[in-house]
MMTF fields as JSON, N, C-alpha, C and O atoms, coordinates in Angstrom:
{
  "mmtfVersion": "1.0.0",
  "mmtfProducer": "UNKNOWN",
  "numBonds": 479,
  "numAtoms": 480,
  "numGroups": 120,
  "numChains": 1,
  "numModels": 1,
  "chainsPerModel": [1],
  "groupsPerChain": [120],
  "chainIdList": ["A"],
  "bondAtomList": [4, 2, 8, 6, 12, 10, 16, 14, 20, 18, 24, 22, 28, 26, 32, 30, 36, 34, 40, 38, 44, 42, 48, 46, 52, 50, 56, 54, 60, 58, 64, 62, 68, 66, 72, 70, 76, 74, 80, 78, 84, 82, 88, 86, 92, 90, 96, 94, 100, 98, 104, 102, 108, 106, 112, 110, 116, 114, 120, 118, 124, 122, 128, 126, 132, 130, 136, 134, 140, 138, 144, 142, 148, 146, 152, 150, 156, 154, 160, 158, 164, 162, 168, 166, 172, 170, 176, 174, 180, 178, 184, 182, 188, 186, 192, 190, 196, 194, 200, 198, 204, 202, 208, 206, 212, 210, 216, 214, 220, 218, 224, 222, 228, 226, 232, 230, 236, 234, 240, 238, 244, 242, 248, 246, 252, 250, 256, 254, 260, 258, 264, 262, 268, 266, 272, 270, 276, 274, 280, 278, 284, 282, 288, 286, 292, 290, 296, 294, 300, 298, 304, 302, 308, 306, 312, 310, 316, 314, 320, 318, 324, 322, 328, 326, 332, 330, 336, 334, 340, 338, 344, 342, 348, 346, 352, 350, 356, 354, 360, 358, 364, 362, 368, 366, 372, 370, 376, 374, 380, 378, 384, 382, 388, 386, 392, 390, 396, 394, 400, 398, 404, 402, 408, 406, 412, 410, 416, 414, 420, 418, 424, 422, 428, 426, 432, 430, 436, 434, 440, 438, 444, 442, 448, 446, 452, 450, 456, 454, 460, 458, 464, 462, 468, 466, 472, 470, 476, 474],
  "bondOrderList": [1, 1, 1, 1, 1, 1, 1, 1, 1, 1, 1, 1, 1, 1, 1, 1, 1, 1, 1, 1, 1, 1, 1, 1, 1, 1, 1, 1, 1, 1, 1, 1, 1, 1, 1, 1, 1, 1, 1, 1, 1, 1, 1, 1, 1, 1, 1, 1, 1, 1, 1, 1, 1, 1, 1, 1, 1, 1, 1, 1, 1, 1, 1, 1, 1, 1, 1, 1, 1, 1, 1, 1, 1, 1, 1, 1, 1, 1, 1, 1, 1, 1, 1, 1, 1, 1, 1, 1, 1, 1, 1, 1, 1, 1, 1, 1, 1, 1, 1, 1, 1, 1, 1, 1, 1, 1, 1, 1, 1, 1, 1, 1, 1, 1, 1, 1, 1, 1, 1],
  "groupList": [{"groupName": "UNK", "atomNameList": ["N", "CA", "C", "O"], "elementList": ["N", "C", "C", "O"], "formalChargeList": [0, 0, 0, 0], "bondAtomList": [1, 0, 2, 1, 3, 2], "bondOrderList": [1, 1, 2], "singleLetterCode": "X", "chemCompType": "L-PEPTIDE LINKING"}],
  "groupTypeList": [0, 0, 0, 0, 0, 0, 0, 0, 0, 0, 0, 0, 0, 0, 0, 0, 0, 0, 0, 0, 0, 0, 0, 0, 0, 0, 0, 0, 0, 0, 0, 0, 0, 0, 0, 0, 0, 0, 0, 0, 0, 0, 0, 0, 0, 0, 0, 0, 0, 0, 0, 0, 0, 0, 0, 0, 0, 0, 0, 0, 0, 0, 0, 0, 0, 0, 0, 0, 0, 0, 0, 0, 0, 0, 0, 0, 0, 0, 0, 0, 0, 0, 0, 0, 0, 0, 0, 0, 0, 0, 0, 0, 0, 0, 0, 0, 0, 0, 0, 0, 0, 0, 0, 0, 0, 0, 0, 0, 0, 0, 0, 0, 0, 0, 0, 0, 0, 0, 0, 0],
  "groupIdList": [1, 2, 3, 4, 5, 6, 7, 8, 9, 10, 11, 12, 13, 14, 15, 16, 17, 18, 19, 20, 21, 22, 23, 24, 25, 26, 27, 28, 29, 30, 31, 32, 33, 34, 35, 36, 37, 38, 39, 40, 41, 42, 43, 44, 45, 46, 47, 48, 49, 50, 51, 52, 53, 54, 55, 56, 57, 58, 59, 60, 61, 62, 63, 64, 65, 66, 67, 68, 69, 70, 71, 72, 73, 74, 75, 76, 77, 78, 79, 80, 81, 82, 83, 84, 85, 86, 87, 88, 89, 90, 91, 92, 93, 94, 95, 96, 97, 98, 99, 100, 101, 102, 103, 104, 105, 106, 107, 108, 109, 110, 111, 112, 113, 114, 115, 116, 117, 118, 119, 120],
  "secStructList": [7, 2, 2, 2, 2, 2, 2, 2, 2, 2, 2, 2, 2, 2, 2, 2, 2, 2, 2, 6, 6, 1, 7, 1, 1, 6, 6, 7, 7, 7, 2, 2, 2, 2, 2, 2, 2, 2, 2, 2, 2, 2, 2, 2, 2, 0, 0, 0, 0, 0, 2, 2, 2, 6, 2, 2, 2, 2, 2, 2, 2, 6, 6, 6, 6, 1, 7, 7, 6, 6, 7, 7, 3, 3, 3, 6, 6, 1, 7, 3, 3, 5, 7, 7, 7, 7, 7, 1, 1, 7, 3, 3, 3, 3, 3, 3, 6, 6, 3, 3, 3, 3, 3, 7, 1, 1, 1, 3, 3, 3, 3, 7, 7, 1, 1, 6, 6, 6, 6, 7],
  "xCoordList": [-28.216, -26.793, -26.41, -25.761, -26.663, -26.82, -26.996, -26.23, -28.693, -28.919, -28.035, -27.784, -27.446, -26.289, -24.906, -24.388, -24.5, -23.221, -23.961, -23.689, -25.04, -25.418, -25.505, -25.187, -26.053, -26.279, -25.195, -25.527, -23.662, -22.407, -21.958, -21.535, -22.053, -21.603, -22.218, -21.616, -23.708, -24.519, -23.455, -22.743, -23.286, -23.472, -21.348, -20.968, -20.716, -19.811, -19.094, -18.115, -20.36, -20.19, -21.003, -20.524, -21.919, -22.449, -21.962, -22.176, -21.141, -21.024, -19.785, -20.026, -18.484, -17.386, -18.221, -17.659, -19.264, -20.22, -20.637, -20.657, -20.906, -21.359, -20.737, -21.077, -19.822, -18.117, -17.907, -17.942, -17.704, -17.202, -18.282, -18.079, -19.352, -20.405, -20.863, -21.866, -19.847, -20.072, -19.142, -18.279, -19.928, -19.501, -17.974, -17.297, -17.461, -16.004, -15.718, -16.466, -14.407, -14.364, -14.751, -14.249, -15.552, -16.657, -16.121, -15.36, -16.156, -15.247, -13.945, -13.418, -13.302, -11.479, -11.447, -12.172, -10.075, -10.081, -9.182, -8.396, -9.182, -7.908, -6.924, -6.926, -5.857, -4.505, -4.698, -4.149, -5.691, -5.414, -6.315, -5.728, -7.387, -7.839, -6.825, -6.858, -5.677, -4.93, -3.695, -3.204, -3.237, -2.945, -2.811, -1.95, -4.167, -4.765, -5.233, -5.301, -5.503, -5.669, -4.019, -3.625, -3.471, -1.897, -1.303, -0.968, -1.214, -1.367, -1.931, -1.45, -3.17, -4.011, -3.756, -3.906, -3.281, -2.226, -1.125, -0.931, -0.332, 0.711, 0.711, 1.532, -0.569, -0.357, -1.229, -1.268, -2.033, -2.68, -1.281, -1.23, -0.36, 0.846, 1.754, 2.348, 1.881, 2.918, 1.862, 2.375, 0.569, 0.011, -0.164, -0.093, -0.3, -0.818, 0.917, 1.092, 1.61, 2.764, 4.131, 4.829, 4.53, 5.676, 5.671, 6.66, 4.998, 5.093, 5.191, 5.813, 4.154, 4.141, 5.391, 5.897, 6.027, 7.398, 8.426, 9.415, 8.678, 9.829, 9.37, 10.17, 8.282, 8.052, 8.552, 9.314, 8.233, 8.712, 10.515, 11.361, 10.767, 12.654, 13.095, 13.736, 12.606, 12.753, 12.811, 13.774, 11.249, 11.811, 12.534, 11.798, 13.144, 13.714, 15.008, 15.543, 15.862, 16.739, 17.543, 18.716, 16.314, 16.333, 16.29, 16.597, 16.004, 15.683, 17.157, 17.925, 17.481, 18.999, 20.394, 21.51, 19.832, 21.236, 21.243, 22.264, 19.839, 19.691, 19.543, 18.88, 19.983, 20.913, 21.702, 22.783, 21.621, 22.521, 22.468, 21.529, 23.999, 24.278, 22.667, 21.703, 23.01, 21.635, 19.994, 19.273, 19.414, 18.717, 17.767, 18.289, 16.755, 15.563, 15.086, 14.266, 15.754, 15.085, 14.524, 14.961, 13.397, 13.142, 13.642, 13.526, 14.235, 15.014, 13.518, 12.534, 13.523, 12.712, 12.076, 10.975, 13.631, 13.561, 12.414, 11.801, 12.153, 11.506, 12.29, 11.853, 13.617, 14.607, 14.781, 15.503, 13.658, 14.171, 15.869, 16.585, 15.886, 17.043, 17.333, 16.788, 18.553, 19.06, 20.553, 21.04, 21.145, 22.384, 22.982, 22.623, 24.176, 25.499, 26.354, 27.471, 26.41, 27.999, 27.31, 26.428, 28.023, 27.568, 27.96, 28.124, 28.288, 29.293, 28.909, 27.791, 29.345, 28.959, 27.847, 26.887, 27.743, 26.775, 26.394, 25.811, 26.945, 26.841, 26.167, 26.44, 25.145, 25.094, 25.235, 24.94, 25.591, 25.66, 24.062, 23.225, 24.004, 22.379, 22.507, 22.241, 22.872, 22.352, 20.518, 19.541, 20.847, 19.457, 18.735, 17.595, 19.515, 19.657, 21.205, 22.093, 21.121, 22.422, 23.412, 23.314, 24.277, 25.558, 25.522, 26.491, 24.571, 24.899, 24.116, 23.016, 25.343, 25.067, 25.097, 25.969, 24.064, 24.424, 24.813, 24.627, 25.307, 25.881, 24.319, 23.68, 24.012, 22.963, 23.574, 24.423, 22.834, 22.977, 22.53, 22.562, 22.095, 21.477, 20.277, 19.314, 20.36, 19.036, 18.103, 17.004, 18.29, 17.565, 16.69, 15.678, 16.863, 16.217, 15.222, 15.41, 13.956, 12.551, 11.83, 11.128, 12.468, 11.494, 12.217, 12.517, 12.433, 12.538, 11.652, 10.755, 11.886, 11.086, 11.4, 12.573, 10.064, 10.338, 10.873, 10.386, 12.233, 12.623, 11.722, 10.548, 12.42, 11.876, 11.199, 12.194, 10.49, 9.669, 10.526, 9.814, 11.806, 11.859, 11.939, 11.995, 11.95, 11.798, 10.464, 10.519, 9.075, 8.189, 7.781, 6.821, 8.568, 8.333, 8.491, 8.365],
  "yCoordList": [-25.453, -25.432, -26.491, -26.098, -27.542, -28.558, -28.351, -28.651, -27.509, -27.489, -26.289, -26.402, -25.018, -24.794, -25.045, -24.496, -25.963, -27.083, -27.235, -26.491, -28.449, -29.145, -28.517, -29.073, -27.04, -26.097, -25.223, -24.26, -25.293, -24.881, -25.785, -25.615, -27.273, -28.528, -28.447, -28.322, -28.589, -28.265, -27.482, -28.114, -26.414, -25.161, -25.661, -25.284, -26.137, -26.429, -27.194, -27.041, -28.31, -29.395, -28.568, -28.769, -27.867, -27.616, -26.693, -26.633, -25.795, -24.399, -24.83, -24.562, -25.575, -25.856, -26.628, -26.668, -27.156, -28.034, -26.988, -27.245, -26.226, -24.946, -24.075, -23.549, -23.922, -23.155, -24.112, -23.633, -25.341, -26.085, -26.195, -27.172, -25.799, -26.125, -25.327, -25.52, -24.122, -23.13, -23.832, -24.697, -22.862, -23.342, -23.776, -23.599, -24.221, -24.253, -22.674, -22.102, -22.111, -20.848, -19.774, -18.654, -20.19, -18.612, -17.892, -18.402, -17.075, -15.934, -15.634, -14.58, -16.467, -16.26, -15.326, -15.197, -14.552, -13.931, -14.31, -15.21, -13.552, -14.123, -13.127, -12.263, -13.394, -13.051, -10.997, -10.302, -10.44, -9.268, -9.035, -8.204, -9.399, -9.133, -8.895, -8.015, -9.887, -10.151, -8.878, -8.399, -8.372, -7.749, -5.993, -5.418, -5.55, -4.605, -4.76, -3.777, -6.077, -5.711, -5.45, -4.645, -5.99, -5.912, -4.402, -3.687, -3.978, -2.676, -1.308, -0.356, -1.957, -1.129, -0.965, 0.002, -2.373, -2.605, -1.561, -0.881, -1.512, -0.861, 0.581, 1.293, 1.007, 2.847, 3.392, 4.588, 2.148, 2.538, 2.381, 2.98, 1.534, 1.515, 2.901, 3.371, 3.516, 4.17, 5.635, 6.358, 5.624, 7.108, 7.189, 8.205, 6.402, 6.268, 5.816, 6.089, 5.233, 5.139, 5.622, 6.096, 5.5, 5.851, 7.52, 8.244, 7.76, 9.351, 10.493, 11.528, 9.635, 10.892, 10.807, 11.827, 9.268, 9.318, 9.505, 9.392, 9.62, 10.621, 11.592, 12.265, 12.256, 13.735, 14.371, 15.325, 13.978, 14.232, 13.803, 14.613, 13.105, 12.674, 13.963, 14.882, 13.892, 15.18, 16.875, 17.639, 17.189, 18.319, 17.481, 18.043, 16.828, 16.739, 16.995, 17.884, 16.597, 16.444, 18.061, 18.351, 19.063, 20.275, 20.914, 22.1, 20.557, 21.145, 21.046, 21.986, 19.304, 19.226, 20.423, 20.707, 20.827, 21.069, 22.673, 23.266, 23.353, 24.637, 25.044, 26.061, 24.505, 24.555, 25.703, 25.708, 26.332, 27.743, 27.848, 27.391, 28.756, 29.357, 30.383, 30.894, 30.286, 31.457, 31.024, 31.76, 30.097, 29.058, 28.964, 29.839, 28.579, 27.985, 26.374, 25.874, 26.032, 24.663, 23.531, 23.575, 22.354, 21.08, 20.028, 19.881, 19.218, 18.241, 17.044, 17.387, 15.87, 14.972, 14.316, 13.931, 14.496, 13.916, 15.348, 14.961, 16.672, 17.449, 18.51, 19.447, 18.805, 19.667, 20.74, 20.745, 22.004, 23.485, 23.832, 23.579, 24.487, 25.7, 26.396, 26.437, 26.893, 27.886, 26.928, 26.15, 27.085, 26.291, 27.608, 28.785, 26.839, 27.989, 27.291, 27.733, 26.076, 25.908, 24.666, 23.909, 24.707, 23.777, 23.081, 23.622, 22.215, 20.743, 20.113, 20.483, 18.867, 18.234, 17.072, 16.962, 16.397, 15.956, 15.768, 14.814, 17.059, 17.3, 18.811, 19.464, 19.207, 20.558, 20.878, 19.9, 21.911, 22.376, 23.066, 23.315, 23.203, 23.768, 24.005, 23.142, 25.033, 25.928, 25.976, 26.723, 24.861, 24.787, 25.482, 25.203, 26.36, 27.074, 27.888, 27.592, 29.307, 29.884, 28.995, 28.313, 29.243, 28.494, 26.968, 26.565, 25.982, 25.006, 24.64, 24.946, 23.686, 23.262, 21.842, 21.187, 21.32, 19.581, 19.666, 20.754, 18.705, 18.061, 17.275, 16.749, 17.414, 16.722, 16.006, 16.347, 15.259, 14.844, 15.98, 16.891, 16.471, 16.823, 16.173, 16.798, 14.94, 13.914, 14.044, 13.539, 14.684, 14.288, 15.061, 14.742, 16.662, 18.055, 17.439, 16.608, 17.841, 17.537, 19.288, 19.491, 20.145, 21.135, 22.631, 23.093, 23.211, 24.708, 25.785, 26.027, 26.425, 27.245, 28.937, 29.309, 30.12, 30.931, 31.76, 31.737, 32.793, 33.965, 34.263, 34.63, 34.058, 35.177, 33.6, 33.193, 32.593, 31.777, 31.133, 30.692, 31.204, 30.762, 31.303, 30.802, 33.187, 33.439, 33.807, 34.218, 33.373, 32.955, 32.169, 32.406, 30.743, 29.693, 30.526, 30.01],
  "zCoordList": [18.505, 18.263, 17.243, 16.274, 17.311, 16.474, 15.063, 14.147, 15.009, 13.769, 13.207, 12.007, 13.917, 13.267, 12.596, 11.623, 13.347, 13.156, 11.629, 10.686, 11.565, 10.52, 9.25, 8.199, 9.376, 8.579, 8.285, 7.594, 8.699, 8.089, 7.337, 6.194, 8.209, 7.559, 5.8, 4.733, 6.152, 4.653, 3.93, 3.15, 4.057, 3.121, 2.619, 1.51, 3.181, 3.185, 1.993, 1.263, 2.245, 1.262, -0.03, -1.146, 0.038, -1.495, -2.336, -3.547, -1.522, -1.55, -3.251, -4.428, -2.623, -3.95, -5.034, -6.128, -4.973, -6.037, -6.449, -7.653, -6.382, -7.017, -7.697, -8.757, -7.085, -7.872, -9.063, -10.197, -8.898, -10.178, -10.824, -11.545, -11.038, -11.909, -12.896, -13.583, -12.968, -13.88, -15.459, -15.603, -16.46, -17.68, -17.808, -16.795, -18.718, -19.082, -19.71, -20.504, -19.131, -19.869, -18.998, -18.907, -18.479, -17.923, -17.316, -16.494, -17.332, -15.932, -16.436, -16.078, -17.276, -17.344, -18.522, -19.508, -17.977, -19.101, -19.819, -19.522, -21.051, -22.344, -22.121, -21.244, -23.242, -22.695, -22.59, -21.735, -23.814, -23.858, -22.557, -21.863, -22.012, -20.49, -19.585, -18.725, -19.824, -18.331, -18.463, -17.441, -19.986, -20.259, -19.624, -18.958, -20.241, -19.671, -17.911, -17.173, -17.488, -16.074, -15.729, -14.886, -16.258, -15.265, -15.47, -14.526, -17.025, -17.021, -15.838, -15.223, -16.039, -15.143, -13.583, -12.836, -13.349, -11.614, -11.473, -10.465, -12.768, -12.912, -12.834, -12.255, -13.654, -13.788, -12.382, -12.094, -11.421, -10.05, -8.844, -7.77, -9.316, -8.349, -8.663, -7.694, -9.839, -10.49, -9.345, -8.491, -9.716, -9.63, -7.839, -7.147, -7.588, -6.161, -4.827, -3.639, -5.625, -4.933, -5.191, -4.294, -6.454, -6.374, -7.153, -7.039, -7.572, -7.975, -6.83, -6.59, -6.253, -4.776, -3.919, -3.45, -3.657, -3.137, -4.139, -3.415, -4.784, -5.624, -5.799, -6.45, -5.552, -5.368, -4.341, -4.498, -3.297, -1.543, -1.931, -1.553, -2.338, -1.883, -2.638, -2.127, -4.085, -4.697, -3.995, -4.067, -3.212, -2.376, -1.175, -0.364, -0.538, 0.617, -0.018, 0.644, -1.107, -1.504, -1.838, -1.603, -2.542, -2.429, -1.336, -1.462, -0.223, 1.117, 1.562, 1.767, 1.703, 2.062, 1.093, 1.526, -0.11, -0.442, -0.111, 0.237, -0.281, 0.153, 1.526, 1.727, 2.392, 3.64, 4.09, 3.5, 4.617, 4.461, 5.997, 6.649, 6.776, 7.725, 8.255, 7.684, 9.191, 9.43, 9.355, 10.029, 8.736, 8.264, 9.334, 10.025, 10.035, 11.185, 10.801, 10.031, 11.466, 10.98, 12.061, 13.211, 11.627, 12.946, 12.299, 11.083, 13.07, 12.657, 12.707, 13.361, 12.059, 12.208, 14.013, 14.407, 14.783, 15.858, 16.58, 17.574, 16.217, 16.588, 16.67, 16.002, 17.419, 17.767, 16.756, 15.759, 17.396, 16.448, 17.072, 18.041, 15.926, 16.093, 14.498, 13.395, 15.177, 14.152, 13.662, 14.483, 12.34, 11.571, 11.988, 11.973, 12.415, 12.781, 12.205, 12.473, 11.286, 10.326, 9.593, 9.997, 8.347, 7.177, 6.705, 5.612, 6.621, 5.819, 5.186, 4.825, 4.588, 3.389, 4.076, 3.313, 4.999, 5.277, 6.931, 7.446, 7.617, 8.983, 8.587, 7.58, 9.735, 10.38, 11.619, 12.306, 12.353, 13.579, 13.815, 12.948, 14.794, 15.096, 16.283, 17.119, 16.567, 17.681, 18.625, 18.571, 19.309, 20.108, 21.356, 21.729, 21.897, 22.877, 22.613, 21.813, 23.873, 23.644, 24.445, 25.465, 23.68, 23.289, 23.54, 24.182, 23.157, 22.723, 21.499, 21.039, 21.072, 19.551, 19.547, 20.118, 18.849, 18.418, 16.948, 16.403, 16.257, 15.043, 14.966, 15.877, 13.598, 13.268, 11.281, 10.457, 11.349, 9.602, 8.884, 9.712, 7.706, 6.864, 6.342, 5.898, 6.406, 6.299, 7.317, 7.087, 8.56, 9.498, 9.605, 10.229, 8.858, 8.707, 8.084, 7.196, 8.55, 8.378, 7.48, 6.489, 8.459, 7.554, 7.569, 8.669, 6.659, 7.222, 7.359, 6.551, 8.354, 8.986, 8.863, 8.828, 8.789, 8.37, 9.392, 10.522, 8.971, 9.636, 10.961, 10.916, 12.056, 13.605, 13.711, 14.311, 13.642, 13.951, 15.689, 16.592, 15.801, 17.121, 18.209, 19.333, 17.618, 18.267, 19.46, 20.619, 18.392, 18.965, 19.689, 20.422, 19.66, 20.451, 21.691, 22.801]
}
């Protein structure tokens, strides 16, 4: 146990003597390196994050406005039904016969095709 202690202790003390002992210069890059890496940060954040989420807000945004009476839809919270009235940023949704909740328009997660509840 000991000679483990001693032998982290070692490696501890030599390990930054070693880091600083490389040339002057070595490893760093110059300004057009840092350039192109930051670039390169940029078009892996652009392709990998924000394209795909303004893709999705994009169809959600279309989903919300093509909204129509008659419609099958699941709300995010899960809750199918059918839209029985349409407003500017409320829907009615018929979840069973004769009751209806008020939901947002934001909250609609997906629409669903013709007859589908009545399968459930």
């Amino acid at each position: 146990m000991n000679l483990i202690k001693l032998l982290v202790t070692a490696l501890g003390v030599v390990l930054p003597g070693i880091a600083l002992a490389q040339e002057p210069g070595a490893g760093q890059m110059g300004v057009m390196g840092q350039i192109i890496f930051f670039a390169g940060f940029i078009l892996i954040f652009y392709l990998l994050i924000w394209r795909p989420q303004s893709k999705r807000a994009k169809e959600h945004k279309a989903l919300m406005s093509g909204l129509n009476k008659g419609d099958e839809i699941v709300t995010s919270g899960g809750v199918a039904g059918k839209i029985t009235k349409v407003g500017d940023d409320f829907i009615a949704v018929e979840i069973a016969d004769n009751v209806e909740v008020k939901v947002q328009k934001a909250a609609v997660a997906a629409a669903l095709p013709k007859g589908t509840l009545k399968d459930i």
